[in-house]
C-alpha positions in Angstrom: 12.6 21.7 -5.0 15.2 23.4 -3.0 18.1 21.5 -1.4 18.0 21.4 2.8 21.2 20.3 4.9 21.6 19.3 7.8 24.1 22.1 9.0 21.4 24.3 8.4 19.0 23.1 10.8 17.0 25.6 12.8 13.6 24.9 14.7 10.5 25.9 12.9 9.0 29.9 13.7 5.6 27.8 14.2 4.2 24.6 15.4 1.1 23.1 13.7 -1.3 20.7 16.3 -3.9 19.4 14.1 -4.9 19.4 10.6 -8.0 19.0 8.9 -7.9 18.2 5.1 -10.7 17.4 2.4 -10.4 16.2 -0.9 -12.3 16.6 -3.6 -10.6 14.6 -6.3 -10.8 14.9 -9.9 -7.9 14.1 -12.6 -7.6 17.5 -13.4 -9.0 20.0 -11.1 -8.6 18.4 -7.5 -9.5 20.9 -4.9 -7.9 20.6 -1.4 -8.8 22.5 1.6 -7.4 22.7 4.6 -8.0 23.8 8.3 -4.9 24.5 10.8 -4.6 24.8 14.2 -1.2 27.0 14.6 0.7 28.3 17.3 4.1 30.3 17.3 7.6 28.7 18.5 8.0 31.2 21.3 11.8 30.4 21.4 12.0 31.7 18.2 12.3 35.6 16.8 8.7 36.6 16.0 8.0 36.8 12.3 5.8 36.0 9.5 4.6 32.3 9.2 6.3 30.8 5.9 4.4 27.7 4.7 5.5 25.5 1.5 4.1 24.9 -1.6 4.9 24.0 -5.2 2.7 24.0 -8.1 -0.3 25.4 -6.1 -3.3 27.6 -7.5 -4.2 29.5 -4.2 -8.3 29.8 -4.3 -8.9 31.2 -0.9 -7.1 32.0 2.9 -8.2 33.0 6.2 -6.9 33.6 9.5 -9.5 32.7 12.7 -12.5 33.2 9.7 -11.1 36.7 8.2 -10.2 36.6 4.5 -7.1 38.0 4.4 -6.2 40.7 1.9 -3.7 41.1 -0.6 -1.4 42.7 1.7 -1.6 40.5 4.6 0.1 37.7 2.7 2.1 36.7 -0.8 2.4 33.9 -2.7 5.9 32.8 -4.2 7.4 29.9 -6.5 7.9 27.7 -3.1 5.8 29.4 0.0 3.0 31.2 1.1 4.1 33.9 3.4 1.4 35.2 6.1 2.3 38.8 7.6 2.1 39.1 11.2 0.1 36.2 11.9 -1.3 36.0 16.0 0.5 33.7 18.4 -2.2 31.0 17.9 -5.0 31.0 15.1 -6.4 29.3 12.9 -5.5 29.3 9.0 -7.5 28.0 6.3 -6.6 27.6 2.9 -7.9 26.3 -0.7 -5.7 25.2 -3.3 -6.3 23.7 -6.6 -3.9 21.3 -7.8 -4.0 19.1 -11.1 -2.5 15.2 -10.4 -2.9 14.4 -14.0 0.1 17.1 -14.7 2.1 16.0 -11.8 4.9 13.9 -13.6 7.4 14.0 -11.1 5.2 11.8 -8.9 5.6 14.1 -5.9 2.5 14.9 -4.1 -0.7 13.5 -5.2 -0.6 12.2 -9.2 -2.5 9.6 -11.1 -1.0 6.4 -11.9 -2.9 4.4 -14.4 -5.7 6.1 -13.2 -5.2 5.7 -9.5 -4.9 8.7 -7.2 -1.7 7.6 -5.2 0.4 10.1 -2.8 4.4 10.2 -2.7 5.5 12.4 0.3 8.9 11.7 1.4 11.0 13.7 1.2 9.5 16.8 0.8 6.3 15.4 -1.3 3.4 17.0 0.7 4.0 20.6 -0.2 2.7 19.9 -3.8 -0.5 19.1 -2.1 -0.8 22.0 0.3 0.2 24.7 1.3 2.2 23.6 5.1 5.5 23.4 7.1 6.8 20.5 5.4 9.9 19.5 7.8 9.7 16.0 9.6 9.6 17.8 13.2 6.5 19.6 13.0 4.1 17.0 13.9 0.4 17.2 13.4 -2.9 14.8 14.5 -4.9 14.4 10.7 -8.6 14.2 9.9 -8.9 13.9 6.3 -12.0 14.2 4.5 -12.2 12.9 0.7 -14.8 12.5 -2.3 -14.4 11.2 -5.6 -17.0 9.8 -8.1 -17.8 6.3 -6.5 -18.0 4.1 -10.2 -14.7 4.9 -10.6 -13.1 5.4 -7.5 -14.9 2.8 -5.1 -12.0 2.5 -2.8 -10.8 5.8 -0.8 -7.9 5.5 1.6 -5.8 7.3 3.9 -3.8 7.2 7.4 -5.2 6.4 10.7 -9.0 4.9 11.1 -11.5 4.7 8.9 -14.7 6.8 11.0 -17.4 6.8 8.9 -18.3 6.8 5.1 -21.4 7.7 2.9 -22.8 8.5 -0.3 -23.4 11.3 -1.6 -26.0 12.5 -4.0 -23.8 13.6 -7.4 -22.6 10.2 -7.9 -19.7 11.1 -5.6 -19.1 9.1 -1.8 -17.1 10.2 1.2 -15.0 8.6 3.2 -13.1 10.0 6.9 -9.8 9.0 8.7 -8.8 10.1 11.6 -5.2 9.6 12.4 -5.3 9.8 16.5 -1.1 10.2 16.7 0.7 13.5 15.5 2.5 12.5 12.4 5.2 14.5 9.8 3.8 15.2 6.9 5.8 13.1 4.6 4.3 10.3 5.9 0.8 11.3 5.1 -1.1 9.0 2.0 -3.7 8.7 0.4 -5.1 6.3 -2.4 -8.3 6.4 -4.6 -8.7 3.1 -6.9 -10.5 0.3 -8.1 -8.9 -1.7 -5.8 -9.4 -5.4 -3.9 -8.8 -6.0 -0.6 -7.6 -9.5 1.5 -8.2 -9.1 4.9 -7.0 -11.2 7.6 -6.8 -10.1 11.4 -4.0 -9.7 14.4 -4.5 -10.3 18.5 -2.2 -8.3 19.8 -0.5 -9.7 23.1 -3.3 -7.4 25.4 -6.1 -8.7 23.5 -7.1 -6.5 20.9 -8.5 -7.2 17.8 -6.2 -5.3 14.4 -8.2 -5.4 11.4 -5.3 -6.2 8.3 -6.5 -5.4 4.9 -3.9 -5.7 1.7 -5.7 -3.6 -1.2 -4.4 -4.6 -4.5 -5.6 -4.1 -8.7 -8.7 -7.0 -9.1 -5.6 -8.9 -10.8 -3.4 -9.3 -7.9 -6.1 -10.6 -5.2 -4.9 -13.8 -5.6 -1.0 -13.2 -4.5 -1.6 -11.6 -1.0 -1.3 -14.6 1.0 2.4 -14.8 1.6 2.2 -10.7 2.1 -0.5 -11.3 4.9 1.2 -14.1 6.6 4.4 -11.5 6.7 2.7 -9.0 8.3 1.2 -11.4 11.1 4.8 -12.4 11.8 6.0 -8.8 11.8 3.5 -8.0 13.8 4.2 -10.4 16.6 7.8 -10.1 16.1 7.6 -6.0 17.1 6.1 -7.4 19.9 8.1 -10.0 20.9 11.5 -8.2 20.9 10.6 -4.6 21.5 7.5 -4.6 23.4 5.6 -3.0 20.6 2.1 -2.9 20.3 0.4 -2.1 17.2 -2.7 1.2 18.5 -4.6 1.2 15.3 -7.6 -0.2 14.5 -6.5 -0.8 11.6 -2.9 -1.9 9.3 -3.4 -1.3 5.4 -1.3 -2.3 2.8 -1.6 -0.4 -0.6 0.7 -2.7 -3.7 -0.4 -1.1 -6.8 1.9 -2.6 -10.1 2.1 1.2 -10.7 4.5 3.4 -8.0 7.4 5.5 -7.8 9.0 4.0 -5.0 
């Protein structure tokens, strides 16, 4: 991973709006495909679009549904470089990455057995191919499936919009994060987990579904975490006028994480 400063600082080439991922998890072979919209910084010199990525096995990419051929793009150590991309366009790209490998528990990696995510810093490129910088700011739909027996619980940012099974043995579960977000602060967990769930009324009336997912062992130490979280909650608002806008505010404490 390549060391960024400060002093260095220049605004990104390209802007990326909104973000569709899915997730096909497996230990070993996890397939991850994603749908961009992007759109060149016009106050910057044109030039080719320069996504990163670590530890990547590029399967496919398109721009605006064309496959692009060998020449249009390469693929290096840390980027994927697309030649003379449009102004806007879509890019879509398939990588296939291997958690059960990932050791340095950047990225997506298992953790006694749990799919768990670690993106800040500069995590998310191990999972994608993107502009992984904290001021290119994205709105998120993520898509992901993994074998239901043992992976009942799938998780990521924003709201939960729908979930079903599917017919391999696998289920699928959406999020849709409404607000543009960095990418280091994207997660994702798939687990045997338990939730405690409690609830919020936020000072204009609204309803905040609070769920603390744990390991089956911990279920019974998440009292003190939930009551912390009410008072956080109502603190934001009482001192800064901060409402919480989700529908929802997870907690994921696994015995098992990097940070």
């Amino acid at each position: 991973m390549s060391v960024v400063y400060r002093k260095d600082y220049a605004p990104p080439a390209f802007w990326v709006d909104r973000v569709n991922l899915q997730f096909d998890l497996d230990p070993e072979n996890t397939i991850v495909s994603a749908t961009m919209c992007v759109r060149r910084n016009k106050e910057q010199p044109p030039g080719p679009l320069e996504l990163n990525g670590e530890h990547l096995r590029l399967r496919s990419i398109a721009v605006d549904g064309q496959e692009l051929a060998d020449d249009q793009f390469r693929v290096t150590e840390e980027n994927l470089v697309v030649q003379d991309p449009p102004d806007e366009f879509v890019l879509r790209t398939q990588v296939q990455i291997d958690p059960q490998a990932n050791k340095s528990l950047y990225g997506l990696y298992l953790s006694s057995g749990n799919f768990c995510t670690q993106c800040e810093a500069l995590g998310f490129r191990r999972i994608t191919y993107f502009l992984d910088r904290p001021d290119v700011m994205a709105r998120y739909h993520v898509t992901i499936r993994a074998r239901q027996d043992d992976y009942p619980v799938l998780l990521s940012n924003g709201n939960r919009t729908s979930a079903r099974n599917l017919d391999d043995g696998r289920h699928e579960v959406v999020w849709e994060d409404p607000f543009p977000k960095p990418s280091y602060l994207f997660a994702l967990v798939a687990a045997n987990l338990k939730c405690h769930r409690g609830s919020f009324f936020t000072r204009s009336g609204r309803n905040v579904a609070l769920e603390i997912w744990v390991e089956p062992q911990n279920i019974d130490r998440c009292g003190y975490a939930l009551k912390s979280l009410q008072k956080a909650m109502k603190w934001d608002e009482d001192v800064f006028g901060l409402e919480y806008d989700l529908d929802v505010y997870m907690i994921v404490a696994v015995n098992d994480f990097n940070m």
